[in-house]
C-alpha positions as a Markdown table, in Angstrom:
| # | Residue | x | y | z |
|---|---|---|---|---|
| 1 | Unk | 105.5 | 85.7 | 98.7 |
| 2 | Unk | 102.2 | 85.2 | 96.4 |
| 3 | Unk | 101.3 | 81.3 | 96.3 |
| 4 | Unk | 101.7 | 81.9 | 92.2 |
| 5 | Unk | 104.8 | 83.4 | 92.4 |
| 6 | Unk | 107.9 | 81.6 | 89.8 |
| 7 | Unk | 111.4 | 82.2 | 88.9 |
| 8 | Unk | 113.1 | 81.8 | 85.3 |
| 9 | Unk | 115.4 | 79.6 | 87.3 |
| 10 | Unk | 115.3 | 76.1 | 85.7 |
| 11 | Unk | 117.4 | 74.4 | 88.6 |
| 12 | Unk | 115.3 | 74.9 | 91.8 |
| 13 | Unk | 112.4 | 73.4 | 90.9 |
| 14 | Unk | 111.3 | 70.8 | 93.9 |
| 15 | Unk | 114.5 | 72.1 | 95.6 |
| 16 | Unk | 113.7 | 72.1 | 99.5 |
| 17 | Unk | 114.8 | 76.1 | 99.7 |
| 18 | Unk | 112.9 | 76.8 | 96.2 |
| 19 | Unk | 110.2 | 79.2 | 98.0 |
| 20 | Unk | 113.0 | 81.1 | 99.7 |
| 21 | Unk | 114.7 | 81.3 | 96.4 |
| 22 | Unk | 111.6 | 82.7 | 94.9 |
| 23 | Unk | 110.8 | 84.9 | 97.4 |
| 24 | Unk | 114.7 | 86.6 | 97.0 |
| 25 | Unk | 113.7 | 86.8 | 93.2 |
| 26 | Unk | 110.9 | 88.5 | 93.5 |
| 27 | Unk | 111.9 | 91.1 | 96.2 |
| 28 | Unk | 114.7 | 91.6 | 94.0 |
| 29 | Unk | 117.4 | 90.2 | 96.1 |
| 30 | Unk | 119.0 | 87.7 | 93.8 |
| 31 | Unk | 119.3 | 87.8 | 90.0 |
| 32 | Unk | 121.1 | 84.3 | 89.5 |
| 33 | Unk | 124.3 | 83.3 | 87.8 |
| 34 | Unk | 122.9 | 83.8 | 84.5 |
| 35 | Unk | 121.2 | 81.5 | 81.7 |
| 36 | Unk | 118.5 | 81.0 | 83.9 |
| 37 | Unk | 120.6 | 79.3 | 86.8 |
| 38 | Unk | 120.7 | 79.9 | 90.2 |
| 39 | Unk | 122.8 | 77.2 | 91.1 |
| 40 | Unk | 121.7 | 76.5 | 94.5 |
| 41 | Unk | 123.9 | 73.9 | 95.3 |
| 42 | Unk | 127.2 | 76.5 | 95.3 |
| 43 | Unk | 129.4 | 78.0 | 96.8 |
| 44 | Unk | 128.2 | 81.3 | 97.6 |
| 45 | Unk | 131.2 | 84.0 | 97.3 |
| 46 | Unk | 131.3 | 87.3 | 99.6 |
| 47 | Unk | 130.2 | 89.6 | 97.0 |
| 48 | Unk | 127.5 | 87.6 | 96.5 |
| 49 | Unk | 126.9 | 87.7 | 99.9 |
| 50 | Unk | 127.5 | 91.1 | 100.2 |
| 51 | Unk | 125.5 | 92.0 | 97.4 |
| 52 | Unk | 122.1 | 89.8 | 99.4 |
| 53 | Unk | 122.9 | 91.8 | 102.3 |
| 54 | Unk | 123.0 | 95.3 | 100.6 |
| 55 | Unk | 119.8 | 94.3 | 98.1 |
| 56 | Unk | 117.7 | 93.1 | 101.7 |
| 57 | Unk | 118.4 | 96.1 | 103.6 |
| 58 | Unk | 117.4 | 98.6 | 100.5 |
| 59 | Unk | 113.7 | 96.5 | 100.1 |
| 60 | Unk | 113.5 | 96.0 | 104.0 |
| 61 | Unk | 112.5 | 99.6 | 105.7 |
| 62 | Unk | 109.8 | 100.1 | 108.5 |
| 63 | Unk | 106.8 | 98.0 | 108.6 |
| 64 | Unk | 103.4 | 100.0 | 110.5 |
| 65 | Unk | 100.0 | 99.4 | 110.7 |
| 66 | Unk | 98.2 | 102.8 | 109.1 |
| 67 | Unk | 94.7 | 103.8 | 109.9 |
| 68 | Unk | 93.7 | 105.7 | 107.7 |
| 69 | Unk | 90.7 | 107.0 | 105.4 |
| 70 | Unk | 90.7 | 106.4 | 101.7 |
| 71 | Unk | 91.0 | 110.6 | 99.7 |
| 72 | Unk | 91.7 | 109.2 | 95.7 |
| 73 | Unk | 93.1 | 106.0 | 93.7 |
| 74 | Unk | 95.6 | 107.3 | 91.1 |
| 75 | Unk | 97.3 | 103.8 | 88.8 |
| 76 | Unk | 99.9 | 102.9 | 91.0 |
| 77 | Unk | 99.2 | 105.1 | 93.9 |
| 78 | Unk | 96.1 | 105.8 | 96.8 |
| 79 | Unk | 96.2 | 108.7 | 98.8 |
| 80 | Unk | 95.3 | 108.4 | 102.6 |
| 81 | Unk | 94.7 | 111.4 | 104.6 |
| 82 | Unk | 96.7 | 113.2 | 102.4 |
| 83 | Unk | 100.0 | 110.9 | 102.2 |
| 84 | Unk | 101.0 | 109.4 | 98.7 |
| 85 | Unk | 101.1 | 105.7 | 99.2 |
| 86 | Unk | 102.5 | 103.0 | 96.5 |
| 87 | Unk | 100.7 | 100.0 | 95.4 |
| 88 | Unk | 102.0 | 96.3 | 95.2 |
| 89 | Unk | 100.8 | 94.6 | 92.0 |
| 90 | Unk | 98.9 | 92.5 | 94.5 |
| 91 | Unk | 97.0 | 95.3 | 96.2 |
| 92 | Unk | 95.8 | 97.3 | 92.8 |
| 93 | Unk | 93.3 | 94.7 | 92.7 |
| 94 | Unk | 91.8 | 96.0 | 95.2 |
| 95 | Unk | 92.8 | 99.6 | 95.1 |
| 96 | Unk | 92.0 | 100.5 | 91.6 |
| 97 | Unk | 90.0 | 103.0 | 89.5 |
| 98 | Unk | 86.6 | 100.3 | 89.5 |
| 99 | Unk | 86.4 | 100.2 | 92.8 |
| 100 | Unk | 87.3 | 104.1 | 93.0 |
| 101 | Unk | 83.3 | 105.0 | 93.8 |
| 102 | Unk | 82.9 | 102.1 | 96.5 |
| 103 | Unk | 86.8 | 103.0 | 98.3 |
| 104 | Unk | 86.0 | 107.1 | 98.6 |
| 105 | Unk | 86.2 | 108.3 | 102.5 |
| 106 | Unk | 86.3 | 104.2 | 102.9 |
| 107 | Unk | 87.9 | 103.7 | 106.6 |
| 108 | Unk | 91.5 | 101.1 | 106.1 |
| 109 | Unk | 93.6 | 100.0 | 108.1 |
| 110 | Unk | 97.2 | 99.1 | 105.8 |
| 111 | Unk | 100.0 | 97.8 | 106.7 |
| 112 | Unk | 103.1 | 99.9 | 105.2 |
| 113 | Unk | 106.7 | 99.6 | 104.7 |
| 114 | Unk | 108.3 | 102.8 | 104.0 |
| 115 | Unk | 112.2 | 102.9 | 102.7 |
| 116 | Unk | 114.3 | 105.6 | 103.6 |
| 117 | Unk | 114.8 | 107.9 | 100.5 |
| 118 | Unk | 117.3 | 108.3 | 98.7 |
| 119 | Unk | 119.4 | 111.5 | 98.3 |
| 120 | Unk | 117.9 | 112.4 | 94.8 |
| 121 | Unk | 114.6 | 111.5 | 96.3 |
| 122 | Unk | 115.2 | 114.6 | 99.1 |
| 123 | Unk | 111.9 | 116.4 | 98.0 |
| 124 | Unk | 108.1 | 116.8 | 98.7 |
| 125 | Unk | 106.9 | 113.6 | 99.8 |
| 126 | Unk | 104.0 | 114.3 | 97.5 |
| 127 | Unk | 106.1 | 114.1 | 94.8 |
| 128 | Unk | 108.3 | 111.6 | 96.1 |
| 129 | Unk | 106.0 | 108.5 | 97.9 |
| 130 | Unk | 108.2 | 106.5 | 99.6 |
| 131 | Unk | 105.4 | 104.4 | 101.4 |
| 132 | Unk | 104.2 | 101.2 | 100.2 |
| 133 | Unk | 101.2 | 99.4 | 100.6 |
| 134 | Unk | 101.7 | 95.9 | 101.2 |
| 135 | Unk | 98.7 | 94.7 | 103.0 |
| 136 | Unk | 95.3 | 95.7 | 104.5 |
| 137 | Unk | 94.4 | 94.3 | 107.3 |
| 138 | Unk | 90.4 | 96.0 | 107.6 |
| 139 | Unk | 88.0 | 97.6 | 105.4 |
| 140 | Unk | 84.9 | 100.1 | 105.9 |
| 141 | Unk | 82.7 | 100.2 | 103.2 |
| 142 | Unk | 80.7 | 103.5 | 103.6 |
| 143 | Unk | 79.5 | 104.4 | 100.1 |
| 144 | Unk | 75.8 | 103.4 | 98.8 |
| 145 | Unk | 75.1 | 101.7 | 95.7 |
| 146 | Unk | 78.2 | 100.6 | 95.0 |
| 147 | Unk | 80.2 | 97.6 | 93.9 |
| 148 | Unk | 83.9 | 96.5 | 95.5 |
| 149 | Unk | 85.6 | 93.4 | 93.8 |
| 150 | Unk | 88.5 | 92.1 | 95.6 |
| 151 | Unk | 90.1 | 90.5 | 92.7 |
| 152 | Unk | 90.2 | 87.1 | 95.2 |
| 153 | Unk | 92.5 | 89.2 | 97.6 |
| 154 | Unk | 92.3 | 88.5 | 101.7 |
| 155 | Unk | 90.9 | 90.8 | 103.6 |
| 156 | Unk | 90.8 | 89.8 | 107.6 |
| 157 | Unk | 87.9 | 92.4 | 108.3 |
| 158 | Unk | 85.4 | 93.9 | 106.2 |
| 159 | Unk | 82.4 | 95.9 | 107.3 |
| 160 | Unk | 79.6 | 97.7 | 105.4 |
| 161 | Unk | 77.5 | 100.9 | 106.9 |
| 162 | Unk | 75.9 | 101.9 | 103.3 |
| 163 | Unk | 72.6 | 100.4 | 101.5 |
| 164 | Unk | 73.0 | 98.6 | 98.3 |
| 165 | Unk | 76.5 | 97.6 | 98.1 |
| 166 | Unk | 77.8 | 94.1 | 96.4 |
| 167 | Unk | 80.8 | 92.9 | 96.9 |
| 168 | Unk | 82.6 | 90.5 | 94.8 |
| 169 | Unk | 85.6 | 87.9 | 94.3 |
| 170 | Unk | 86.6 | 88.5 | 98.2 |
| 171 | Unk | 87.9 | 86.2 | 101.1 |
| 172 | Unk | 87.0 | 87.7 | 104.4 |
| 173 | Unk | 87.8 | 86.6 | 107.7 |
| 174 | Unk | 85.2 | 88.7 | 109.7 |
| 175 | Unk | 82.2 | 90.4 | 108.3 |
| 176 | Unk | 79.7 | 92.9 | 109.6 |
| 177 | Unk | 76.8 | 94.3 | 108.2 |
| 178 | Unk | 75.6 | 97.4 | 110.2 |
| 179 | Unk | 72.0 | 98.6 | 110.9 |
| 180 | Unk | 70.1 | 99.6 | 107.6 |
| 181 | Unk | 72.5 | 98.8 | 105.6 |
| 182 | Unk | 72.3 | 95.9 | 102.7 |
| 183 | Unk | 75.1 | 94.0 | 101.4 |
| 184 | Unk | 75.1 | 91.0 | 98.4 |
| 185 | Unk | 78.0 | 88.9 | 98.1 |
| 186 | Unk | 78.9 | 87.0 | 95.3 |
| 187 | Unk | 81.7 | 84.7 | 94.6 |
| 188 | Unk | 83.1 | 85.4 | 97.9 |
| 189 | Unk | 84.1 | 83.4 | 100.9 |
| 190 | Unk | 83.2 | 84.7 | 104.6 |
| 191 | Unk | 84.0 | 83.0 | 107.8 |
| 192 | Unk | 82.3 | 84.8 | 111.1 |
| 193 | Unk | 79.3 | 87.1 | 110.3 |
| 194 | Unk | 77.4 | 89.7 | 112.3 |
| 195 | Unk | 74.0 | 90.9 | 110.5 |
| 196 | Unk | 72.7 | 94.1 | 111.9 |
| 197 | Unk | 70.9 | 94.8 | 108.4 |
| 198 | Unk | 70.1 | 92.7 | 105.2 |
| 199 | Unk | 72.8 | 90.1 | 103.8 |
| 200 | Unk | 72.1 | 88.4 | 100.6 |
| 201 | Unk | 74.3 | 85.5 | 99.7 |
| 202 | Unk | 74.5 | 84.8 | 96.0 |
| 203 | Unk | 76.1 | 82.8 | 93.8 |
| 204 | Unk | 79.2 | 80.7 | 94.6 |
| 205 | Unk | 79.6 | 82.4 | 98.1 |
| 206 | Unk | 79.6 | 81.0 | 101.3 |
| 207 | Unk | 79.8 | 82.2 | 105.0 |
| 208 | Unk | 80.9 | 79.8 | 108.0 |
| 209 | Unk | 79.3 | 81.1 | 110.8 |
| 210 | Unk | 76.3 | 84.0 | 110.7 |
């Protein structure tokens, strides 16, 4: 669950099982007792119980790693090698219309959950996406004179093969800059770095190791 993540529960606050309380609120698993209670000192009933259990298994699905190139960013959705994909609220800041021109034919790796569809959702999965994006785990920026802002989002690996690209507001684990290309980072926070072409690093950025 995000680090910034809340509830409208006014009784779990500095409760030792408030961040797995948060995280069942915002997956959707728990909607309280009402009036902005959780009551997490009760007695839980079994439809309660019952009703965790069935809420859990509908948000759970398959978890895989997807690699994958990047065909169009469309509001809530990204298109990979031809397969509809949905966006967290978290990831649209990184997939998102801005950063359309630097993410076309980009190389990703994701990580996916897909749910199993629902009866009324037996159609085209085109129509129908029923694969989410919830995390990218490495990035191939191939696109010259671009820009890619990360919106402050983690990305373990991150490598640019174009000239003239900056890239903004990012955290990033691993970084590589190939041969004849030129990368300018700014506001962003790099840990291991292998320079094959130029790296500028500008304002508030830092990088552990080059």
């Amino acid at each position: 669950v995000a680090a910034d993540a809340t509830t409208p529960f006014t009784d779990v606050k500095g409760n030792m099982f408030e961040q797995y309380i948060t995280a069942l609120y915002v997956n959707d698993v728990t909607k309280g007792v009402g009036n902005n209670k959780f009551d997490p000192s009760g007695v839980v009933t079994r439809e309660q119980l019952t009703a965790f259990v069935v809420r859990a298994e509908e948000i759970a699905g398959e978890v895989v790693d997807k690699s994958a190139t990047v065909d169009s960013i469309d509001g809530d959705t990204i298109v990979v090698n031809g397969e509809v994909l949905i966006l967290t609220e978290e990831l649209k800041a990184v997939f998102n219309e801005k950063n359309a021109a630097a993410l076309q034919d980009a190389k990703v790796e994701l990580v996916v959950r897909y749910k199993d569809a629902p009866v009324a959702y037996l159609a085209p999965v085109a129509n129908n996406p029923q694969g989410e994006v919830i995390g990218i785990s490495g990035l191939d920026l191939p696109n010259a004179n671009t820009s890619f802002n990360a919106g402050g989002y983690l990305i373990p690996t991150v490598s640019v093969t174009a000239e003239g690209v900056t890239i903004s507001n990012a955290s990033v684990a691993t970084f590589a800059v190939a041969k004849g290309a030129t990368v300018k980072v700014e506001n962003t926070i790099v840990g291991t770095v292998t320079v094959d072409g130029t790296l500028v690093i500008g304002e508030k950025s830092t990088a552990t190791e080059i």
